[in-house]
C-alpha positions as CSV (number, residue, x, y, z in Angstrom):
1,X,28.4,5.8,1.7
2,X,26.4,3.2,0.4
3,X,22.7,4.7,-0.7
4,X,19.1,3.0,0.9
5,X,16.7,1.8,-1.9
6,X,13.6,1.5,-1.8
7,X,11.0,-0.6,-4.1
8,X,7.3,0.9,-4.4
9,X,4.3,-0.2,-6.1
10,X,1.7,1.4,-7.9
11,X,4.2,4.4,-7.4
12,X,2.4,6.1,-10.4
13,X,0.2,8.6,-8.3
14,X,-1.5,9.2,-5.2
15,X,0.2,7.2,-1.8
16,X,2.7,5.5,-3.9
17,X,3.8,8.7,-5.8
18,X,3.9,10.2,-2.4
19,X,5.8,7.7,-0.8
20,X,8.3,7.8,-3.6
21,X,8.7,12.1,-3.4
22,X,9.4,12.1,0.8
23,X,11.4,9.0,0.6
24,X,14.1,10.8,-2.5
25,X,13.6,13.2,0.5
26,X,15.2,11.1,2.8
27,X,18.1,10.4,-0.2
28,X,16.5,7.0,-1.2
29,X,17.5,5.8,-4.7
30,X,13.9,4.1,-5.6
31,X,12.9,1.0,-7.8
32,X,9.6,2.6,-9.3
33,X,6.7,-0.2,-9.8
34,X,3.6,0.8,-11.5
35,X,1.4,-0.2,-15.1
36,X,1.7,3.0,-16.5
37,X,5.5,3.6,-18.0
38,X,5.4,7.4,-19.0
39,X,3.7,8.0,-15.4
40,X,6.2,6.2,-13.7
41,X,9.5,8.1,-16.1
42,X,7.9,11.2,-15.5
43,X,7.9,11.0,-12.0
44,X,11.5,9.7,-12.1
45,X,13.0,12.0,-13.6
46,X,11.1,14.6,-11.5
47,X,12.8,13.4,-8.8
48,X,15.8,12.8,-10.1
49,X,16.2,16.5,-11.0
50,X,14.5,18.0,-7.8
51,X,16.3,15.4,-5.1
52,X,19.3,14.1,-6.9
53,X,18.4,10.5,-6.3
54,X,18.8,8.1,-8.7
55,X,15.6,5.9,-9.9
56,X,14.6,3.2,-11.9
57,X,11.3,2.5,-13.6
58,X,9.8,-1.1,-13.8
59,X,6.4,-1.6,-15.9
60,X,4.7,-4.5,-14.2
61,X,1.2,-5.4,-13.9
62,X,0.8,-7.0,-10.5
63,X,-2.8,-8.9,-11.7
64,X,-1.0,-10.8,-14.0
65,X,1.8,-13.7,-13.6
66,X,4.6,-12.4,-15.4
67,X,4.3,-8.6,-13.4
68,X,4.2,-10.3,-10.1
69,X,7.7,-12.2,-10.9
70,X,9.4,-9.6,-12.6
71,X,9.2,-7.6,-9.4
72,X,9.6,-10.3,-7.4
73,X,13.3,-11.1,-9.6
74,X,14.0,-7.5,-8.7
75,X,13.7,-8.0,-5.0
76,X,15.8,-11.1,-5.7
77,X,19.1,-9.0,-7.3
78,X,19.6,-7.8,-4.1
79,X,20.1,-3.9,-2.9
80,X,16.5,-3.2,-1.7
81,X,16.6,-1.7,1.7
82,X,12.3,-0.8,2.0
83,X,9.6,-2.4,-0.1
84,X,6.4,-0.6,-0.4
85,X,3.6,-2.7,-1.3
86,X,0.9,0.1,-2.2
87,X,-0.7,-1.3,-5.6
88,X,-4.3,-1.3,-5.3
89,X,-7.7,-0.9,-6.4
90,X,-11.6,-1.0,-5.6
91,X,-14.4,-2.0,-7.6
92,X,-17.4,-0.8,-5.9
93,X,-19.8,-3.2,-7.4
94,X,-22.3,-5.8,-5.1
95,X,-20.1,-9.1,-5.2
96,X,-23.0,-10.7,-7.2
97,X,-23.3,-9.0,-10.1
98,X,-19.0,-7.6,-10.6
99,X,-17.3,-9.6,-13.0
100,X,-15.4,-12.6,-11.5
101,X,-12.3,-11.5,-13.8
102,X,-11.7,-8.3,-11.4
103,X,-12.5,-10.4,-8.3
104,X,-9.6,-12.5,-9.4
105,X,-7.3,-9.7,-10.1
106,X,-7.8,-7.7,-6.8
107,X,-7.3,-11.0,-4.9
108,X,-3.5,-11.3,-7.4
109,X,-2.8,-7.7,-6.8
110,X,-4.0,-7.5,-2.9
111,X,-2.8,-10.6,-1.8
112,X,-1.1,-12.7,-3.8
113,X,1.6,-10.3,-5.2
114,X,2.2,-8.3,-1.6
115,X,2.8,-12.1,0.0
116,X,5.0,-12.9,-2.8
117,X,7.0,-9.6,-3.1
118,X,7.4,-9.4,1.0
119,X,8.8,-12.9,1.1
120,X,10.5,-12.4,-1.5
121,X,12.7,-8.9,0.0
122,X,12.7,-10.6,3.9
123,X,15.5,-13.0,3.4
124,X,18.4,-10.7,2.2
125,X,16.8,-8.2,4.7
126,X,16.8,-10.4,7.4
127,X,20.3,-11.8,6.6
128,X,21.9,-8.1,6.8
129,X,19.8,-7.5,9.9
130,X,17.8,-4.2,8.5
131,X,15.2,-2.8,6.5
132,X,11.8,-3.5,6.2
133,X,8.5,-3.5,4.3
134,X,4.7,-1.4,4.2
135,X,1.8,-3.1,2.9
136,X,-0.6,-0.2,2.6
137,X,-3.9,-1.8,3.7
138,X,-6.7,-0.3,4.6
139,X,-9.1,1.3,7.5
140,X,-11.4,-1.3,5.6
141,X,-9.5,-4.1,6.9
142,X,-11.7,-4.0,10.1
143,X,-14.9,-4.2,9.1
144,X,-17.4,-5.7,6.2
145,X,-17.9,-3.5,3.9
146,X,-20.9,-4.1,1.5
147,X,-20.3,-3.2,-2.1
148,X,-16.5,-3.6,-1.9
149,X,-16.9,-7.2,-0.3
150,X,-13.6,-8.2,-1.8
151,X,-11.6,-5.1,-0.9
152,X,-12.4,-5.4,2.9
153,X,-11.3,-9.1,2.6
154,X,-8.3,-9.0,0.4
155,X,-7.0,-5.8,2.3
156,X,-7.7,-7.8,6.1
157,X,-5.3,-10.4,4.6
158,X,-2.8,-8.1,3.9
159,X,-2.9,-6.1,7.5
160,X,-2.7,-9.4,9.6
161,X,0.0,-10.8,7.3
162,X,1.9,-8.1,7.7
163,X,1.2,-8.0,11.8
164,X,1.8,-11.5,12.0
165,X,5.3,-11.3,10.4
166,X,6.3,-8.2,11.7
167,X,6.8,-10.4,15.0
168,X,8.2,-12.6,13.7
169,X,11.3,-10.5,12.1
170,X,11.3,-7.7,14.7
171,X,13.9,-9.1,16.6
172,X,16.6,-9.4,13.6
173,X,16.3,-5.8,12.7
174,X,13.5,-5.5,10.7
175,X,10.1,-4.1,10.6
176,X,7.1,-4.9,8.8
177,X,4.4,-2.4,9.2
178,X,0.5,-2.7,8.1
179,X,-0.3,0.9,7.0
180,X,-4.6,1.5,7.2
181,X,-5.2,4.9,6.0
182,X,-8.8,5.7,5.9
183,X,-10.6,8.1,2.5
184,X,-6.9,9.6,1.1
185,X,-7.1,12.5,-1.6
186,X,-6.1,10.8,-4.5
187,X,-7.1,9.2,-8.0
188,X,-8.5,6.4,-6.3
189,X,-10.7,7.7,-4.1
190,X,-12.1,10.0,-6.9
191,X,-12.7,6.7,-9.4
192,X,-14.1,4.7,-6.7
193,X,-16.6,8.0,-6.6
194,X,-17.0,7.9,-11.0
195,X,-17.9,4.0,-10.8
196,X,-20.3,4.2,-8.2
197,X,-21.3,7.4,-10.2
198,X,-21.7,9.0,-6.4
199,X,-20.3,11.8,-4.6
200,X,-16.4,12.0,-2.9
201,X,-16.3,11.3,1.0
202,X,-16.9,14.4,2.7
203,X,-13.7,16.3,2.4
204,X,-13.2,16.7,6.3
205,X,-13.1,13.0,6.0
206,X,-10.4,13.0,3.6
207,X,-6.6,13.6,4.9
208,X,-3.7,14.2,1.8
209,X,-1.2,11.5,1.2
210,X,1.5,13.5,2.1
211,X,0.4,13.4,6.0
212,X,-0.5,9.5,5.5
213,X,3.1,8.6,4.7
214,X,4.8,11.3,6.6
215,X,2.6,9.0,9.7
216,X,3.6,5.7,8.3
217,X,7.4,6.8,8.3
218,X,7.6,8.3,11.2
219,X,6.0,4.8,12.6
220,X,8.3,3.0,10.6
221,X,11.3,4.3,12.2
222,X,9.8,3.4,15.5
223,X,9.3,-0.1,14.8
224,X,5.6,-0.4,15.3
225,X,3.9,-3.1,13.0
226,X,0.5,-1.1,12.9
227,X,-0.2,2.3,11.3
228,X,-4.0,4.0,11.4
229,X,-3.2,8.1,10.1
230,X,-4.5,10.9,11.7
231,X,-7.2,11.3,14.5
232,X,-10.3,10.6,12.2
233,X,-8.8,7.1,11.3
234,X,-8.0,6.1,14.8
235,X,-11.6,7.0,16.2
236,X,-12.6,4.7,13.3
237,X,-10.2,2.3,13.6
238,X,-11.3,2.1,17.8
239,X,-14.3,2.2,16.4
240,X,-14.6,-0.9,14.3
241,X,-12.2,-2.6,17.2
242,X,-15.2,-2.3,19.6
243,X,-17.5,-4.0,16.6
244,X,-19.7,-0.8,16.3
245,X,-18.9,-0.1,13.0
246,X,-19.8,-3.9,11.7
247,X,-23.0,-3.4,14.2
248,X,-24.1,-0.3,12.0
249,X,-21.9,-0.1,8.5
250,X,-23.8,-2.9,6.6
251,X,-27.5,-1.1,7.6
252,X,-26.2,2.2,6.1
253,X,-23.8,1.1,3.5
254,X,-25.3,-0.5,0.2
């Protein structure tokens, strides 16, 4: 029997290293995307060891031209049954004084690359009528966040995007699904915390990434295009859909 693939980037820790341990779970062979080679080996062969799948690493820096279509030549070859777009960062900086460099990347890596990688997996998908793709947004898709003015925006993109053509594939089999976990224990979080030189979230606020993507999968399977993890995220998310949160985040939030 033929084996699922599945593509992941920035599967070199937290949600994407997560995603890549329970999907070898599910006997995945995975396409490993990330910046950091040795991170992404290590975790290979981890898995390869531990689950008996087989994976491949692929260095590519999704800021930058030449990442964004060496992944996207990958997704071309054929044989990718799931991609995971999950590469991301934050700055943490007022939008007037961060540099306009990192501005620019977090738009290539938020936006651009995810819209190019998803279109360019959908056609063989589509064509064997199965598999799909998650674009790990974020709870900070629904409201404005000040301080991280380009993450709310670039990561809003990426959750109606993904909504938007969810519906328009659902019917030939596939499923696109907008993944918005809220503060997630993982690297990020804690160097969002070091550049702000601030405190964590409160840890009741923060859920692991092993219960985020053992949500989104479960979701996945059921078709649904929209995925908010765990009870604390979806009194937020209602939250923010009844415009409270945009009423009282930007008075409280600097």
């Amino acid at each position: 029997m033929t084996r699922r693939v599945a593509l992941i980037t920035g599967a070199s820790s937290g949600i994407g290293a997560e995603f890549a341990r329970q999907l070898a779970g599910q006997s995945y062979d995975l396409v490993l995307c990330a910046r950091r080679t040795e991170k992404l080996v290590e975790l290979g062969a981890q898995l390869e060891a531990s689950r008996g799948v087989r994976c491949e690493s692929l260095t590519a820096d999704l800021s930058e031209e030449t990442g964004i279509a060496s992944v996207e030549s990958r997704l071309r070859s054929g044989g990718i049954d799931l991609l995971v777009n999950n590469a991301g960062f934050g700055i943490g900086v007022g939008f007037a004084e961060a540099d306009l460099v990192g501005q620019q990347a977090m738009i290539s890596v938020h936006v651009l690359a995810p819209m190019r990688l998803m279109h360019a997996a959908l056609p063989s998908m589509v064509e064997r009528g199965s598999g799909g793709v998650i674009n790990v947004s974020s709870l900070a898709a629904f409201v404005s966040l000040p301080g991280n003015a380009g993450y709310s925006a670039t990561k809003a993109y990426l959750m109606r995007l993904s909504r938007a053509v969810h519906y328009e594939v659902r019917g030939r089999g596939v499923t696109v699904q907008a993944l918005c976990p809220g503060f997630t224990v993982t690297e990020f979080h804690d160097s969002q915390a070091r550049a702000k030189q601030a405190p964590r979230a409160p840890r009741f606020l923060m859920g692991p990434a092993s219960a985020v993507v053992r949500d989104s999968l479960r979701a996945f399977e059921a078709g649904g295009p929209l995925c908010v993890p765990g009870w604390i995220n979806k009194l937020a998310y209602w939250t923010a859909k009844l415009g409270v949160a945009d009423a009282v985040i930007p008075h409280i939030v600097h």
